[in-house]
ROTI-392552 format. One line per field, with one value per residue: x, y, z of N, C-alpha, C in turn; residue number from 1. Coordinates in Angstrom, 1 decimal. Atoms other than C-alpha are relative to their C-alpha. Example, Ala and Ser with C-alpha at 12.3 -4.5 7.8 and 13.67 -1.06 7.14 Angstrom:
% ROTI-392552
n_c1: (0.9,-0.9)
n_c2: (-1.2,-1.1)
n_c3: (0.0,0.0)
ca_c1: (12.3,13.7)
ca_c2: (-4.5,-1.1)
ca_c3: (7.8,7.1)
c_c1: (0.9,-0.8)
c_c2: (1.2,1.1)
c_c3: (0.0,0.8)
num: (1,2)
***
This chain:
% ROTI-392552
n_c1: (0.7,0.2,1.6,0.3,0.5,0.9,1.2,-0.3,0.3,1.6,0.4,-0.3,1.1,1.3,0.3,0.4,1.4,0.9,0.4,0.9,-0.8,0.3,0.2,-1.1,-0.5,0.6,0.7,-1.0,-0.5,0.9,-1.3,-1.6,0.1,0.5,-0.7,-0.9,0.4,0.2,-2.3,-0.4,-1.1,-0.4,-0.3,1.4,0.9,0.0,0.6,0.7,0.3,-0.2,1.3,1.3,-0.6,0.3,1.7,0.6,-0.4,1.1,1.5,0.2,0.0,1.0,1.2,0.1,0.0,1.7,0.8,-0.4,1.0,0.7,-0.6,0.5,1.1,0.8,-1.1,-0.8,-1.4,-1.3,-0.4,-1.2,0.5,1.3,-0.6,-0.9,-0.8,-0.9,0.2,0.7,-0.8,-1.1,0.5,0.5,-1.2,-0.6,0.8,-1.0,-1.1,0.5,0.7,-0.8,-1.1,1.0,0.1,-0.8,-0.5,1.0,-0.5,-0.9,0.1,0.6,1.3,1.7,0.0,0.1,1.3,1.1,-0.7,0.2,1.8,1.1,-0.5,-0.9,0.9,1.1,-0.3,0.2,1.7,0.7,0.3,-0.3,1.8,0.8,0.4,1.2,0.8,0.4,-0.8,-1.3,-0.3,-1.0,-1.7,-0.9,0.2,-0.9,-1.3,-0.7,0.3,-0.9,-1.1,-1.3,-0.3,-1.3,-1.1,-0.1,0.2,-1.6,-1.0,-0.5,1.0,1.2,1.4,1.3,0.3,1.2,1.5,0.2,-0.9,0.9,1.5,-0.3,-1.0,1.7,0.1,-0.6,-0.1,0.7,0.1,-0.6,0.8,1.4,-0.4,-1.0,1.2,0.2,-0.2,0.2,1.3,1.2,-0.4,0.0,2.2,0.1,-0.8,0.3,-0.6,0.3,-0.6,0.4,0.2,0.3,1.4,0.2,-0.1,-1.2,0.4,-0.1,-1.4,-0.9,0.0,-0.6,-1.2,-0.1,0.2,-0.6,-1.2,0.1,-0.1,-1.7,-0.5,0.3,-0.6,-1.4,-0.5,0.7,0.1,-1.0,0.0,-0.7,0.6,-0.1,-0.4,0.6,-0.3,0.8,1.7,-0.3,-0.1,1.7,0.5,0.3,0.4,1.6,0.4,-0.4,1.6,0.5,-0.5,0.3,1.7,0.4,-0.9,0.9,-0.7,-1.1,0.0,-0.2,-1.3,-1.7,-0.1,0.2,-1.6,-0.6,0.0,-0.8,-1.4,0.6,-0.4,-1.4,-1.1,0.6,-0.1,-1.7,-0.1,0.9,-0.9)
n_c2: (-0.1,1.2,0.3,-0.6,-2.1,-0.1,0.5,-0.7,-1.2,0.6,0.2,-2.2,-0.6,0.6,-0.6,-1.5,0.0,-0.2,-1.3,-1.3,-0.5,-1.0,-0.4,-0.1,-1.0,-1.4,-0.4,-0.5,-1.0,-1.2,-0.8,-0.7,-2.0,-0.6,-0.3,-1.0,-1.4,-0.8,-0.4,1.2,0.1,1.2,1.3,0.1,0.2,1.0,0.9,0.1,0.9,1.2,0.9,0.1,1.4,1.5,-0.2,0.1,0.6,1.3,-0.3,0.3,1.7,0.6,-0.2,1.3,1.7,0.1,0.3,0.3,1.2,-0.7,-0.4,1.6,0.6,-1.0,0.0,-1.5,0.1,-0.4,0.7,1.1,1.2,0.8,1.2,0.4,-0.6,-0.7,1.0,-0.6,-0.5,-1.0,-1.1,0.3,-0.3,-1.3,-0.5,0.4,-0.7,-1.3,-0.3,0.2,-1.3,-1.5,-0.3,-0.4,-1.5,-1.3,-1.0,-1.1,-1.7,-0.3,0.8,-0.6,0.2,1.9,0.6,-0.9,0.3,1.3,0.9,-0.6,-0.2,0.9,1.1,0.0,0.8,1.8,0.6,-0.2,1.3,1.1,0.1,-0.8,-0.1,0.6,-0.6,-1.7,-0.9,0.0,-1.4,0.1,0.1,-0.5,-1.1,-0.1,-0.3,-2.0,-0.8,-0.6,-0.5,-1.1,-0.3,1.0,-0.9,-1.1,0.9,0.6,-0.8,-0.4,1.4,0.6,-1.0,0.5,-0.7,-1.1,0.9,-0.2,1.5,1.2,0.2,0.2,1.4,1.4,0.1,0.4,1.2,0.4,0.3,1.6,1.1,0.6,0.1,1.1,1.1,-0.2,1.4,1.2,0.3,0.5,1.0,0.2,-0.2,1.6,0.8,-0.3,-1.7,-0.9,-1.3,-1.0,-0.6,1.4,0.0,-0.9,0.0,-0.4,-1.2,-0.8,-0.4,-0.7,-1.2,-0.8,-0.1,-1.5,-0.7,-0.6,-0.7,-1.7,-0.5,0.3,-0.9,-1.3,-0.1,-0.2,-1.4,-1.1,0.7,-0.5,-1.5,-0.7,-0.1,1.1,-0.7,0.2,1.4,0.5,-0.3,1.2,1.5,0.7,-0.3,0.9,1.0,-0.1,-0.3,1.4,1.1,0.2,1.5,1.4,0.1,-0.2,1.0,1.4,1.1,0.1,-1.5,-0.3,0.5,-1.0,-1.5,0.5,0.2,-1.1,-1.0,1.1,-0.3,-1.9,0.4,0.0,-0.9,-1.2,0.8,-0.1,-1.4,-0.3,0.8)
n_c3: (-1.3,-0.7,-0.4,-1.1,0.2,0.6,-1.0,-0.7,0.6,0.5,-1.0,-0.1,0.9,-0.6,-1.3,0.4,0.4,-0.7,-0.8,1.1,-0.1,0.1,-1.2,-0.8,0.0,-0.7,-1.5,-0.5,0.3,-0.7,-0.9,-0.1,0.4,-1.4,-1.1,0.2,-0.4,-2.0,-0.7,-0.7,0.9,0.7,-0.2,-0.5,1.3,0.1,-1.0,0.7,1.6,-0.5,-0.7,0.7,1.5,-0.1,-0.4,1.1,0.6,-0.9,-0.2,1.9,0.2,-1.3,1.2,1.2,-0.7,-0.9,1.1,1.4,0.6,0.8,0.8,1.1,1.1,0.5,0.9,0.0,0.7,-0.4,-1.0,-0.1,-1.3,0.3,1.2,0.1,0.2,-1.1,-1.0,-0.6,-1.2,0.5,-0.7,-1.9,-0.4,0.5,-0.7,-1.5,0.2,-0.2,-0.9,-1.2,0.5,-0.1,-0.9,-0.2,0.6,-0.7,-1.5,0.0,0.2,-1.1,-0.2,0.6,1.5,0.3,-0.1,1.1,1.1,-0.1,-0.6,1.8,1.4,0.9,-0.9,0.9,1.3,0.2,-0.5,1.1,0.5,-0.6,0.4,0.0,1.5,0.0,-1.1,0.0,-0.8,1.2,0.5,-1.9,0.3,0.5,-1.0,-1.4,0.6,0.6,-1.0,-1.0,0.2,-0.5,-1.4,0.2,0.3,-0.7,-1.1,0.5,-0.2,-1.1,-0.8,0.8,0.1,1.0,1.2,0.0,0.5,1.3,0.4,-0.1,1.1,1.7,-0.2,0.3,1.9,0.9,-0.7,0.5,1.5,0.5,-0.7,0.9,1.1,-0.3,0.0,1.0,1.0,-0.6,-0.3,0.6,-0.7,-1.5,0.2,0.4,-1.3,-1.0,-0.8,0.8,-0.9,0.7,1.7,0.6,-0.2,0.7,1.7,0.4,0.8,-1.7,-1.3,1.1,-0.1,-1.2,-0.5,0.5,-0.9,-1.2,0.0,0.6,-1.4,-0.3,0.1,-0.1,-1.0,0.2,0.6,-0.9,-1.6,-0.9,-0.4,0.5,1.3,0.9,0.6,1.3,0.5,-0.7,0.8,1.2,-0.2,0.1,1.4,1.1,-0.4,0.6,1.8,0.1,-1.1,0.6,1.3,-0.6,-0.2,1.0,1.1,0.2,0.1,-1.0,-0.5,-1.5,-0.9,-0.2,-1.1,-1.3,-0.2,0.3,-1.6,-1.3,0.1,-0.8,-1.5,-0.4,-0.2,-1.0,-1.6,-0.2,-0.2,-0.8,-1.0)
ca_c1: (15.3,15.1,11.9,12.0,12.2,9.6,7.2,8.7,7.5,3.9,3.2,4.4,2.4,-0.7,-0.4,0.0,-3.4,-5.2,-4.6,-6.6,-3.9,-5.8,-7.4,-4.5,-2.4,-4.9,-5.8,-2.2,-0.9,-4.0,-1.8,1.2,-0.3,-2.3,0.4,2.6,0.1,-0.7,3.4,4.0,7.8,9.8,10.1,6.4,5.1,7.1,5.8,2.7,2.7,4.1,1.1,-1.5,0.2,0.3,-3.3,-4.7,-2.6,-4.9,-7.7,-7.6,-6.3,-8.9,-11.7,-10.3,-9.9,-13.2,-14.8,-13.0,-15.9,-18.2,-15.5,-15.2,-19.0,-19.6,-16.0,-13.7,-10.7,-8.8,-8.8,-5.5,-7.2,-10.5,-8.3,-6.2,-3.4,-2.4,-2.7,-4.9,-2.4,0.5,-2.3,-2.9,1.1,1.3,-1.3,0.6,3.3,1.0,-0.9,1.6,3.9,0.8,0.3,3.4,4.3,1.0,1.9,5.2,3.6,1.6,-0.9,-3.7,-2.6,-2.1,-5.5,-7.4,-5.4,-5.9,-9.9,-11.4,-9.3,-7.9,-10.8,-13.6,-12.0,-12.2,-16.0,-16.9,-15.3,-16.0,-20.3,-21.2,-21.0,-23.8,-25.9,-28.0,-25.1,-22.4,-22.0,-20.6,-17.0,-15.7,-17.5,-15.5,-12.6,-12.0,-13.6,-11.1,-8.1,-7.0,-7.2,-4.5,-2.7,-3.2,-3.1,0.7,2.1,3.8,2.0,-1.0,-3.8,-7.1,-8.3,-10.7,-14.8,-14.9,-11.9,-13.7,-17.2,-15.1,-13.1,-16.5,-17.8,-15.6,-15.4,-19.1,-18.9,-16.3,-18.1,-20.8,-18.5,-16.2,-19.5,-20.5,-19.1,-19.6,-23.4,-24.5,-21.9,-22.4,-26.7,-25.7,-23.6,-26.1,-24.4,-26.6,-24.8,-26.4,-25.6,-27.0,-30.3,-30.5,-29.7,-27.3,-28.9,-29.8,-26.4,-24.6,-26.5,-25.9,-22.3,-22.1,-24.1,-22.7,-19.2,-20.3,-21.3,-17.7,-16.7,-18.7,-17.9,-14.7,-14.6,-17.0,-15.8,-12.3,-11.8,-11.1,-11.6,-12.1,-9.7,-11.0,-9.6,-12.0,-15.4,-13.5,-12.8,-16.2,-17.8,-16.2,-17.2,-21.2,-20.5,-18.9,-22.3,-24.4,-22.7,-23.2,-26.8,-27.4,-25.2,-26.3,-24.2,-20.5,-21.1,-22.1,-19.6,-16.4,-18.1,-18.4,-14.5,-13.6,-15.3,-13.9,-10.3,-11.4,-12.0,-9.0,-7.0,-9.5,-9.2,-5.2,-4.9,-7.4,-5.7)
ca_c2: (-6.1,-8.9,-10.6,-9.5,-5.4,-6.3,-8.0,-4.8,-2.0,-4.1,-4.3,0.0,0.8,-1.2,0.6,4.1,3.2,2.2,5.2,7.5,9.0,12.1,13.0,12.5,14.5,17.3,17.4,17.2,19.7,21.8,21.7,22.1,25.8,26.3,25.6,27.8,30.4,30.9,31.1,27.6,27.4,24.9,22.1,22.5,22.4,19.4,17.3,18.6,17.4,14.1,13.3,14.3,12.0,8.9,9.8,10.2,7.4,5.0,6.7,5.7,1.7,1.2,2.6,-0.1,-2.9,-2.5,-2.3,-4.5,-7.5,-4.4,-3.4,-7.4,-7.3,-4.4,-5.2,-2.0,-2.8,0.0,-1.4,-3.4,-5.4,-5.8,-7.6,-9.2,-7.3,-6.0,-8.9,-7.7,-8.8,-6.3,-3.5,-4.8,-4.7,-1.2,0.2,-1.9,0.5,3.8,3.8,4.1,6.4,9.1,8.6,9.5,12.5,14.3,14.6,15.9,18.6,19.0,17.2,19.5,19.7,15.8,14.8,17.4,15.5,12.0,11.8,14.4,14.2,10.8,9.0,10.5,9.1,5.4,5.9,7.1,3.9,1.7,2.7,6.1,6.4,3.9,6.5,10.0,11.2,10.5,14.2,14.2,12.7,14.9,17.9,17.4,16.4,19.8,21.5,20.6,20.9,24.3,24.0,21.1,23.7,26.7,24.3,23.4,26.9,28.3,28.9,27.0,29.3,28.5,29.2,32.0,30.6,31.7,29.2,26.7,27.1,27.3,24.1,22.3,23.4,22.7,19.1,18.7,19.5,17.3,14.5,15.1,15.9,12.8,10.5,11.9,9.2,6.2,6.4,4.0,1.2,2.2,2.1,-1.9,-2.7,-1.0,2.6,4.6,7.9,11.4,12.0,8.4,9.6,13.1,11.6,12.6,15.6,17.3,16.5,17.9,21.0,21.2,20.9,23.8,25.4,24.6,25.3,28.6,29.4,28.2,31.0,33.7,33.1,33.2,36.7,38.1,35.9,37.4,41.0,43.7,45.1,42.9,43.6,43.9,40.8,38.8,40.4,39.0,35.8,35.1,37.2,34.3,31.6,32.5,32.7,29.0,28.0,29.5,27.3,24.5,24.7,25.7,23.2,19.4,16.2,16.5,20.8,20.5,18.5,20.4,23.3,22.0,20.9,24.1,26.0,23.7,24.6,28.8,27.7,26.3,29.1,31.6,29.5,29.8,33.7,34.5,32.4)
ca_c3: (-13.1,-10.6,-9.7,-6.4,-7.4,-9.7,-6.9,-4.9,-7.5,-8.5,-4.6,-4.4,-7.1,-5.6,-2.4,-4.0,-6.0,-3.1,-1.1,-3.3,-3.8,-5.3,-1.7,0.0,-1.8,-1.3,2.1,2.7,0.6,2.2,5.3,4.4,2.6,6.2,8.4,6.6,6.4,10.0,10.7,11.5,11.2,9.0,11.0,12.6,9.1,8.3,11.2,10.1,6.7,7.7,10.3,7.9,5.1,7.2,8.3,5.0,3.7,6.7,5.9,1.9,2.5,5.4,2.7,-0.3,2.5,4.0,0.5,-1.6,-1.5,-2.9,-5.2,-6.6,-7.5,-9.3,-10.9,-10.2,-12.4,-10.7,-7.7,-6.7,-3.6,-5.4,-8.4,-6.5,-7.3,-4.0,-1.1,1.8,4.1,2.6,3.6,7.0,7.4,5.7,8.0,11.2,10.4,9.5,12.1,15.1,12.8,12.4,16.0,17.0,14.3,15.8,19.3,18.3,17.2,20.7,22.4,21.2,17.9,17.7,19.5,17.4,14.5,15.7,17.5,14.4,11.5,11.1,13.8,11.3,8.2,9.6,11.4,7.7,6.0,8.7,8.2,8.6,4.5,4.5,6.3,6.0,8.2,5.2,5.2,9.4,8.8,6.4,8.1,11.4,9.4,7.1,9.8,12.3,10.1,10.7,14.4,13.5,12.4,14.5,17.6,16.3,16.9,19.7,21.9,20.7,19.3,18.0,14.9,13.7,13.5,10.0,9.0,10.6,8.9,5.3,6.0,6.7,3.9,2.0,3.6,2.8,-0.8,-1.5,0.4,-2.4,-5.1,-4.5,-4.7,-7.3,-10.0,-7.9,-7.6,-9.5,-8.2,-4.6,-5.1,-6.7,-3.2,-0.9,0.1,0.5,1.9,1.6,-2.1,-3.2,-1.5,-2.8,-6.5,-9.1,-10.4,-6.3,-4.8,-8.0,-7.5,-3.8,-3.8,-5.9,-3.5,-0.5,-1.9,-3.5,0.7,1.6,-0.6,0.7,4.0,3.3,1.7,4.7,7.8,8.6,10.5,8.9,5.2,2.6,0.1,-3.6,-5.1,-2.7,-4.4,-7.8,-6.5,-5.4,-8.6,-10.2,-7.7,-8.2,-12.1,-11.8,-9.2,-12.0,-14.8,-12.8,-11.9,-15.6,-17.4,-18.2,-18.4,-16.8,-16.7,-13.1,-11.9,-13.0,-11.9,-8.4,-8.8,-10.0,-6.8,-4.4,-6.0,-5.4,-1.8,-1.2,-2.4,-0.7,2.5,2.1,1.4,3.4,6.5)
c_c1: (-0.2,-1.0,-0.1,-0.2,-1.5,-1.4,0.4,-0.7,-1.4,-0.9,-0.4,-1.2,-1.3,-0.7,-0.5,-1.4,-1.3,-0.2,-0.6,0.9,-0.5,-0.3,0.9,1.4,-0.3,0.0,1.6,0.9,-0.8,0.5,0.8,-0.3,-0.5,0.8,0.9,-0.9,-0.5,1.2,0.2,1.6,0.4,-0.1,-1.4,-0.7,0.2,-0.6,-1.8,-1.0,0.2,-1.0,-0.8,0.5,-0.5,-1.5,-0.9,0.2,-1.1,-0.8,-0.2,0.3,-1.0,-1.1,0.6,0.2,-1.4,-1.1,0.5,-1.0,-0.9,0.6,0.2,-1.2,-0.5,1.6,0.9,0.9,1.2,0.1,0.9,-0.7,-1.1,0.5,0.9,2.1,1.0,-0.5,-0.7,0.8,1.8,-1.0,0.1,1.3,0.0,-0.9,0.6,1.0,-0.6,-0.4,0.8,0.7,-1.2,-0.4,0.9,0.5,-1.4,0.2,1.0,-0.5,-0.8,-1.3,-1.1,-0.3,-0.4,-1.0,-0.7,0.1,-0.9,-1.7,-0.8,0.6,-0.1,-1.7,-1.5,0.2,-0.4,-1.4,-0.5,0.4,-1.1,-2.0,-0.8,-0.5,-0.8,-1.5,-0.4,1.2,1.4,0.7,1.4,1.2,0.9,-0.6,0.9,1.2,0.8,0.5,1.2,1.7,0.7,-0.2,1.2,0.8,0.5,0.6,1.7,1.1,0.4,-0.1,-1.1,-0.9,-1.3,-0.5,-1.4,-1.2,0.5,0.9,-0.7,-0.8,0.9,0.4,-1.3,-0.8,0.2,0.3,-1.4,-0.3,0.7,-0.1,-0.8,0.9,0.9,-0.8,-0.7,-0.5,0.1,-1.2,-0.6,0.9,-0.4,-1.6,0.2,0.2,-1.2,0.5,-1.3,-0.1,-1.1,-0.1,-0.8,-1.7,-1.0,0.0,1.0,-0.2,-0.3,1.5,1.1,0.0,0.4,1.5,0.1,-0.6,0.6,1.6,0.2,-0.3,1.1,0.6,-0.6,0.5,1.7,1.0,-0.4,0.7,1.3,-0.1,0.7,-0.6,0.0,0.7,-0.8,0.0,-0.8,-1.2,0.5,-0.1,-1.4,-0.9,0.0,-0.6,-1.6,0.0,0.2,-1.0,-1.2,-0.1,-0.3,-1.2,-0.7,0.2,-0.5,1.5,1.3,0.1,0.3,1.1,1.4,-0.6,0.1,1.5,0.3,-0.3,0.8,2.0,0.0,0.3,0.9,1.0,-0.7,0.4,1.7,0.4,-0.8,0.3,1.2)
c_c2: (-1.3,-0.4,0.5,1.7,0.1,-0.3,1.4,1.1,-0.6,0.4,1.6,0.3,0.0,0.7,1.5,0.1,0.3,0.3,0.8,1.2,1.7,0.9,0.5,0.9,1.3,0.6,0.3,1.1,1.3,0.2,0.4,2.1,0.5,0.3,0.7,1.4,0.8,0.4,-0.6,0.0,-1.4,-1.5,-0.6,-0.5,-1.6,-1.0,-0.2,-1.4,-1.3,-0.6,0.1,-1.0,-1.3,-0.1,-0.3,-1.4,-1.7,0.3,-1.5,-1.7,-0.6,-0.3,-1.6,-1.2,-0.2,-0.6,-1.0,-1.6,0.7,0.4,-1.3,0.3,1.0,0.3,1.1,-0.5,0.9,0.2,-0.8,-0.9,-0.2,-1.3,-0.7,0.0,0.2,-0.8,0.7,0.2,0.9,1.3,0.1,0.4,1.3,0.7,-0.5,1.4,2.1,0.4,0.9,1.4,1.7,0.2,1.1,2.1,1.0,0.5,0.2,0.9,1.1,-0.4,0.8,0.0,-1.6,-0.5,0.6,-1.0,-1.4,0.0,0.6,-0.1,-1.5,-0.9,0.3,-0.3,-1.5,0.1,0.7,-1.6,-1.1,-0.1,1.0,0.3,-0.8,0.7,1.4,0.7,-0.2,1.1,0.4,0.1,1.2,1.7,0.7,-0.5,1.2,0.4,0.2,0.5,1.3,0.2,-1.0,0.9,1.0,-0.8,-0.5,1.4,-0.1,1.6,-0.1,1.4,-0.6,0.9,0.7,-0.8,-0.3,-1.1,-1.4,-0.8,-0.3,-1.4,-0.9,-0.2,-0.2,-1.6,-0.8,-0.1,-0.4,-1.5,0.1,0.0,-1.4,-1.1,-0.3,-1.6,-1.8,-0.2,-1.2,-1.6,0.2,-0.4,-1.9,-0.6,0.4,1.2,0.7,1.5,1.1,0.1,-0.8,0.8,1.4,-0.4,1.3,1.4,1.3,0.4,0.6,1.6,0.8,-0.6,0.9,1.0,0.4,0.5,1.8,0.9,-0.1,1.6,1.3,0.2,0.0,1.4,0.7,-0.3,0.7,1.8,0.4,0.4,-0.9,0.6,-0.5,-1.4,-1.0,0.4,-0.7,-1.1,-0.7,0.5,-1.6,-1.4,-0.1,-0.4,-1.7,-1.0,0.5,-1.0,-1.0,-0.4,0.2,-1.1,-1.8,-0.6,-0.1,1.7,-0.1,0.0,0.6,1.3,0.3,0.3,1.6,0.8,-0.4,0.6,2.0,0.1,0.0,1.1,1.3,-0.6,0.4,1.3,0.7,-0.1,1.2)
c_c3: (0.6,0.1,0.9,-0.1,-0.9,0.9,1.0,-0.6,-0.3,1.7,0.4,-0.7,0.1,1.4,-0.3,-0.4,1.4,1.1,0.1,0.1,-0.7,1.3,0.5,-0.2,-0.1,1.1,0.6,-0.2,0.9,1.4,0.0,0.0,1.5,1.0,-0.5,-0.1,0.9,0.7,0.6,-0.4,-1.2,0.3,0.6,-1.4,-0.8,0.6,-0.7,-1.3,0.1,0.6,-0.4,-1.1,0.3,0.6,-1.2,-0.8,0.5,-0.6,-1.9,0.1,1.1,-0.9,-1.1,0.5,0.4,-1.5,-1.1,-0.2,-1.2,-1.2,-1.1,-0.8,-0.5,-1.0,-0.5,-0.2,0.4,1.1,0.4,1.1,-0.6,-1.0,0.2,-0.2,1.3,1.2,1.1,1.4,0.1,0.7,1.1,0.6,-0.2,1.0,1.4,0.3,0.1,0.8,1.1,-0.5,0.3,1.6,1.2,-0.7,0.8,0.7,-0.2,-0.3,1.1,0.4,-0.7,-1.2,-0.2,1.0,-1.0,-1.1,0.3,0.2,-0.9,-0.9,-0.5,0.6,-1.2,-1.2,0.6,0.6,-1.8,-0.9,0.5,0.4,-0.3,-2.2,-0.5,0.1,-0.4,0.2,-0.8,0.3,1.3,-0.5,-0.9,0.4,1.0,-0.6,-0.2,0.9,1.0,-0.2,0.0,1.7,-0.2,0.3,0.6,1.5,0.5,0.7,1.3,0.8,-1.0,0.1,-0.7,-0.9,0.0,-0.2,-1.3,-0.6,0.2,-0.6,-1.2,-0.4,0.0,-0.7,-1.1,0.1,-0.6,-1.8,-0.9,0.2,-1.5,-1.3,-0.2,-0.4,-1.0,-1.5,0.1,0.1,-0.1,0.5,1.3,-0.1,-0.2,1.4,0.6,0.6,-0.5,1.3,-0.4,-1.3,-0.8,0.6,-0.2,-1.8,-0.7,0.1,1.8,0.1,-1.0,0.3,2.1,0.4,-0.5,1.0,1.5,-0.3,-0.4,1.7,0.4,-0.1,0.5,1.8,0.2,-0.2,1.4,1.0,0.3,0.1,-0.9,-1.5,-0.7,-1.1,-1.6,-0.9,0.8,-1.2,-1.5,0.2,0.3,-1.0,-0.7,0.2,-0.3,-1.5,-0.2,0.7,-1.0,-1.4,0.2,0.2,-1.1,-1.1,0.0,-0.2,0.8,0.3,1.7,1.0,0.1,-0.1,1.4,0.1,0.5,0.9,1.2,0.0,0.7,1.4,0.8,0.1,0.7,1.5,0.7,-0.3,0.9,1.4,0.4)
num: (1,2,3,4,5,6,7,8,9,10,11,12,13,14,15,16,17,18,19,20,21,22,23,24,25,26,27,28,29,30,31,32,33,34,35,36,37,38,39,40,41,42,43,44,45,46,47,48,49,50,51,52,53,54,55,56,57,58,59,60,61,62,63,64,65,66,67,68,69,70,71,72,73,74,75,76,77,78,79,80,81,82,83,84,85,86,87,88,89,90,91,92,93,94,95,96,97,98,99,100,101,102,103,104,105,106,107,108,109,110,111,112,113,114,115,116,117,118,119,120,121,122,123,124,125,126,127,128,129,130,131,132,133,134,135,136,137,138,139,140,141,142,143,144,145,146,147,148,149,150,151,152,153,154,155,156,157,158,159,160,161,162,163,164,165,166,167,168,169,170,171,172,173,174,175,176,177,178,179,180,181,182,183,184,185,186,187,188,189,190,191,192,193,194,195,196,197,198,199,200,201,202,203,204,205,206,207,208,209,210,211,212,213,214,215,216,217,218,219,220,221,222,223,224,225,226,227,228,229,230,231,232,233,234,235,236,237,238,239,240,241,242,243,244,245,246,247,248,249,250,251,252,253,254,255,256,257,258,259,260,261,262,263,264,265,266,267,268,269,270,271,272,273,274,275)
***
């Protein structure tokens, strides 16, 4: 291998890191399944998936550029820009480039879709780096995030439709209890820097139990909010969502927390059959 593929794959690998590449491949896959399950066709769906990618992809190197003085002193080793690893101005380029591209793929998919996309989805990812996550109002950004992603989606077809309440409410609930669950394992660095978002000011042991809660609401709304019967497999699915919000609120040391996960995942696929 050359030096240069090697400075080429060190630099890749640095970028993938400090995208959060967990998020991002959630939130994106959580379109892809939405826009296909409202009856977005093939190539709507692709576009889609595309504009939420390089959206998510800003959102995540804005977050480890913005923070990476806080990330130096509290010594986050898997950080590529806190250690050095990944130049700041390779981000700044790689974001020159994302920016414009997510601008573009959105409004192919129709102005309403792609404003919805761009002034709530992607615009409240960078006012949450860029301070609200400092702030009581932590919670906001990924609120009106979720929240607005299935109008993304519905917004996409032809013709544009807007999505049901109930989708709405589950999405922003589900928005908020990933906000707390995501924060979770950072507390005690972010509290050294100075963050101090909702979850930092509820403490571990509160915002543990109210993610579980508010995701365990996610799920009920989810079962009750759309017309029509509810079919039986719903009353299971949230049977097991309560049983997984009593484990959590019962359980000590990491219990809570991958009970939280584990509603959050429920959600999701309630959100996406349900859809």
């Amino acid at each position: 291998m050359s030096k240069r593929s090697g400075v080429s794959l060190r630099l890749g690998s640095g970028l993938l890191r400090a995208s959060h590449p967990g998020p991002t491949v959630a939130v994106t896959a959580l379109s892809g399944v939405l826009a296909s399950a409202v009856g977005n066709d093939l190539p709507s769906i692709a576009l889609l998936v595309a504009a939420v990618l390089t959206g998510q992809l800003s959102i995540g190197w804005c977050n480890d550029l913005v923070d990476a003085t806080r990330d130096r002193r509290v010594g986050r080793r898997d950080k590529p820009i806190a250690t050095g690893e990944l130049p700041e101005t390779v981000v700044r380029t790689a974001l020159a480039v994302t920016l414009p591209a997510c601008v573009a793929l959105s409004l192919l998919s129709g102005a309403r879709s792609g404003l919805t996309h761009l002034l709530l989805v992607v615009a409240s990812g960078w006012l949450y780096n860029l301070g609200l996550k400092r702030t009581l109002w932590s919670w906001l950004p990924y609120a009106v995030a979720f929240g607005s992603l299935p109008a993304v989606v519905t917004l996409a077809l032809s013709p544009p439709a807007a999505p049901p309440v109930w989708m709405l409410g589950t999405a922003a609930l589900l928005g908020v209890g990933a906000h707390l669950v995501n924060a979770l394992p950072d507390l005690d660095d972010d509290a050294t820097t100075g963050v101090r978002g909702l979850p930092h000011r509820l403490g571990l042991r509160v915002a543990t139990v109210a993610a579980a809660v508010v995701l365990t609401v996610a799920s009920v709304v989810t079962v009750v909010g759309p017309a029509g019967p509810t079919p039986r497999w719903a009353w299971f699915v949230l049977a097991f969502a309560v049983a997984l919000a009593v484990v959590g609120l019962r359980g000590t040391g990491r219990t809570p927390f991958r009970a939280a996960i584990a509603i959050a995942f429920v959600d999701v696929a309630m959100l996406t059959l349900r859809g």
